[in-house]
NUDOSE-245538 format. One record per residue: residue in one letter; z, x negated, y negated of N, C-alpha, C in turn; chain. Coordinates in nm, 2 decimals, decimal comma. Atoms other than C-alpha are relative to their C-alpha. Layout:
residues N
SITE   res      n_w      n_u      n_v     ca_w     ca_u     ca_v      c_w      c_u      c_v   chain
SITE     A        Z        X        Y        Z        X        Y        Z        X        Y       A
...
END
This chain:
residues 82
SITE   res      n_w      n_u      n_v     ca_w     ca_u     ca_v      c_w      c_u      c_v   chain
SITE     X     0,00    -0,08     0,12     0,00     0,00     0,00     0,00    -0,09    -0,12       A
SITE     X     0,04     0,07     0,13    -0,10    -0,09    -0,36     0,15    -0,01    -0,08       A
SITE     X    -0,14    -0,04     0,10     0,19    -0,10    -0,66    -0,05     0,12    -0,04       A
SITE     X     0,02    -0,16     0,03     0,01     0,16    -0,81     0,03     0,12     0,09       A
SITE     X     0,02    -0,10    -0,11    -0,02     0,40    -0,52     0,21     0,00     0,00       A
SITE     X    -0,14    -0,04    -0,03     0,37     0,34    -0,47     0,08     0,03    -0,13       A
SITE     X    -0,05    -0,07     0,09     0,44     0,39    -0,84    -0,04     0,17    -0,02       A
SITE     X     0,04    -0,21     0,05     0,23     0,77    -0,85     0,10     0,05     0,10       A
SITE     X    -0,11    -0,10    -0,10     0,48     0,82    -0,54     0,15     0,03    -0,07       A
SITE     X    -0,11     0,04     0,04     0,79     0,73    -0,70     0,00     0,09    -0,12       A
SITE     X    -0,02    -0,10     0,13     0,68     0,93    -1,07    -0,04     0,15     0,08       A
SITE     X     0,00    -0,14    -0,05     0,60     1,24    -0,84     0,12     0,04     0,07       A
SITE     X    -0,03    -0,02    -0,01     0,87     1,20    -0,65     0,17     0,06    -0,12       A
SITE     X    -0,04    -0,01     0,13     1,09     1,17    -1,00     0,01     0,15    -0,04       A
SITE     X     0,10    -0,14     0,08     0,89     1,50    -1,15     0,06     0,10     0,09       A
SITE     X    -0,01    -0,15    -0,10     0,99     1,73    -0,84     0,13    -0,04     0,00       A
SITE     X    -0,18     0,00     0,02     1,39     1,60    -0,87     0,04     0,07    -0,14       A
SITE     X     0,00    -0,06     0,17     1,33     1,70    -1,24     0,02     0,19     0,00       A
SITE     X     0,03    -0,13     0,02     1,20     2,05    -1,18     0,09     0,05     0,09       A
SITE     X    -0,06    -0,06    -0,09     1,42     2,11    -0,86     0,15     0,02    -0,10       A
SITE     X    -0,12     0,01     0,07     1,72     2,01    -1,12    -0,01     0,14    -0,12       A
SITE     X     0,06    -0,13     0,05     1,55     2,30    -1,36     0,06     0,11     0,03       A
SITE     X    -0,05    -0,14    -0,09     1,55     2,54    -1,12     0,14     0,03    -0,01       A
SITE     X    -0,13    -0,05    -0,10     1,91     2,53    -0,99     0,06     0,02    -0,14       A
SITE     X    -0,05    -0,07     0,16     2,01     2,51    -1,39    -0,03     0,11     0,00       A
SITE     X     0,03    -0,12     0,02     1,85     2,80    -1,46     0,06     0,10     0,12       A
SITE     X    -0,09    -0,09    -0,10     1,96     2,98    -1,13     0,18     0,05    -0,04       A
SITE     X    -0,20    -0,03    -0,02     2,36     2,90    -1,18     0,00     0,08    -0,20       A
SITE     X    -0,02    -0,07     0,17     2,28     3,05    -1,61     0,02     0,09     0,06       A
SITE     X     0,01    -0,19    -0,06     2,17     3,37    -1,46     0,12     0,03     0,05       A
SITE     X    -0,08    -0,04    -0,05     2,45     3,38    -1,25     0,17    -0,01    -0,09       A
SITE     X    -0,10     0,01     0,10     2,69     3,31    -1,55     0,11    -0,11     0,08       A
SITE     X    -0,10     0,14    -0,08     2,84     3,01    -1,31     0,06    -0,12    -0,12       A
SITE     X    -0,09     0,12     0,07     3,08     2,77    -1,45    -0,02    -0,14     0,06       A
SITE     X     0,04     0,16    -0,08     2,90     2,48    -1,23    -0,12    -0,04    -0,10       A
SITE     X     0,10     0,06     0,03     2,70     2,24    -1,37    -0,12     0,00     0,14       A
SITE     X     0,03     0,01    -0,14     2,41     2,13    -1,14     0,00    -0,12     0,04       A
SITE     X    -0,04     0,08    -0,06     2,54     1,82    -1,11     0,13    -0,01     0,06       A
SITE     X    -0,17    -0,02    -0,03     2,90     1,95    -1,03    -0,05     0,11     0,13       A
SITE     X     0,04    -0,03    -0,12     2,74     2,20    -0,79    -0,09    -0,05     0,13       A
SITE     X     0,04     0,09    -0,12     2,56     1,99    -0,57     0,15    -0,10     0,04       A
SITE     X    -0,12     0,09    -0,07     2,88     1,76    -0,51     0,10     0,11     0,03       A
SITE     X    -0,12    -0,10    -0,09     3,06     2,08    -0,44    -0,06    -0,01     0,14       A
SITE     X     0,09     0,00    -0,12     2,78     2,15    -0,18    -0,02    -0,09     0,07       A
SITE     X     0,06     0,09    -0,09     2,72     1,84    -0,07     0,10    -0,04     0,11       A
SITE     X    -0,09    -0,03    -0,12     3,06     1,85     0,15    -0,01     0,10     0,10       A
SITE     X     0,02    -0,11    -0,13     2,89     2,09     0,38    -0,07    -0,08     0,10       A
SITE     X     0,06     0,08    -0,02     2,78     1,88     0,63    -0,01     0,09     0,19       A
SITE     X     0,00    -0,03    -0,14     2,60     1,99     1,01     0,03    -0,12     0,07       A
SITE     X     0,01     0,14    -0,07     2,66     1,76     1,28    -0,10     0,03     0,15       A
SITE     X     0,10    -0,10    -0,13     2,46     1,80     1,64    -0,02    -0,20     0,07       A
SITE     X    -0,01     0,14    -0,09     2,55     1,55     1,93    -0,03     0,05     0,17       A
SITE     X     0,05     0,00    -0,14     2,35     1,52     2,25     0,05    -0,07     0,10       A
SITE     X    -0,07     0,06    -0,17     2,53     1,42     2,58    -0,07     0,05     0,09       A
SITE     X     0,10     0,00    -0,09     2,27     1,37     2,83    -0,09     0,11    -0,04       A
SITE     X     0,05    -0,11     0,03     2,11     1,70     2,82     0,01     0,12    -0,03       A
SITE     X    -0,07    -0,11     0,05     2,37     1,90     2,68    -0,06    -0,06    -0,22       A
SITE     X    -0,01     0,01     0,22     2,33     1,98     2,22     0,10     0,06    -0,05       A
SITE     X    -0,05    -0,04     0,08     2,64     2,01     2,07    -0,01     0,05    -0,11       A
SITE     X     0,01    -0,01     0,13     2,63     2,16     1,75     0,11     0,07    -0,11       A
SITE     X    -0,13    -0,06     0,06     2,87     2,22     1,47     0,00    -0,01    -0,18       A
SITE     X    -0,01    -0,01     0,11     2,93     2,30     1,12     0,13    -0,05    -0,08       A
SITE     X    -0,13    -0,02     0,07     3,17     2,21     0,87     0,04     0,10    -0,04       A
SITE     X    -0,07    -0,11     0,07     3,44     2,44     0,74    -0,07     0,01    -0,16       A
SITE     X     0,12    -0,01     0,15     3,24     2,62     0,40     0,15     0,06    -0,07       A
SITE     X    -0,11    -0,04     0,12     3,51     2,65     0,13    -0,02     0,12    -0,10       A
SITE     X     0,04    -0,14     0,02     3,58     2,96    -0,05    -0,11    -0,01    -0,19       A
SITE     X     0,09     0,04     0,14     3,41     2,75    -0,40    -0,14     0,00     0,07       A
SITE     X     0,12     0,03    -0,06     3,14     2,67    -0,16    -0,03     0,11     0,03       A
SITE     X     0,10    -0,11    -0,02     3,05     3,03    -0,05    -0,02     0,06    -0,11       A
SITE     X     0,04    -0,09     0,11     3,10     3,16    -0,38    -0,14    -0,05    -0,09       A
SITE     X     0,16     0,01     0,06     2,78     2,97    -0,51    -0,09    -0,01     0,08       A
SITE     X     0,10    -0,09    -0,06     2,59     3,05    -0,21    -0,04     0,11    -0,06       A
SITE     X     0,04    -0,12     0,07     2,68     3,37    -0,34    -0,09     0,03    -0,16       A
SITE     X     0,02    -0,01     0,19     2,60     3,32    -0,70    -0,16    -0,05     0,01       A
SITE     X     0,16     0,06    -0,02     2,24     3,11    -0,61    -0,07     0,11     0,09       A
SITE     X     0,09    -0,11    -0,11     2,18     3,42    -0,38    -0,05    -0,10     0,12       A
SITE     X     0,07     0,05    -0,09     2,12     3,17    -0,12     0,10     0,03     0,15       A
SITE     X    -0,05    -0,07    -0,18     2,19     3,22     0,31     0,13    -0,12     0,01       A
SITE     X    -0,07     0,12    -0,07     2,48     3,04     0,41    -0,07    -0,05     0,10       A
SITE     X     0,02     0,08    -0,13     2,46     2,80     0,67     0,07     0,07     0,12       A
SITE     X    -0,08    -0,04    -0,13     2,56     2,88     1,03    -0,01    -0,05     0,09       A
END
């Protein structure tokens, strides 16, 4: 790969963190949320799956979702995890 070719990847990937950061602002206004969207992502980002394979058994398992953490599921209108 060229520099250029890896800089257009890098300013596009940039541009779509931009707009994705956008969105979720504008989402938590509507919802008259008291989260930033940099304070709500580090709420969220303590949700963590896990998923462990022993031979040809798939564990899988969730973390506990806190009650700040469903309430901006609720507020982003988005599915919880399960």
């Amino acid at each position: 790969m060229d520099v250029l070719c890896l800089l257009r990847a890098h300013a596009l990937i940039c541009f779509l963190a931009l707009v994705l950061h956008r969105i979720l602002r504008l989402k938590l206004k509507r919802a008259e949320s008291e989260f930033s969207p940099t304070r709500a992502l580090a709420e969220l980002r303590g949700i963590q799956r896990h998923s462990v394979t022993l031979g040809t058994v798939v564990h899988e398992g969730l973390s506990t979702i806190a009650p700040q953490q469903k309430a901006l599921y609720e507020q982003l209108k988005f599915t919880l995890p399960s």
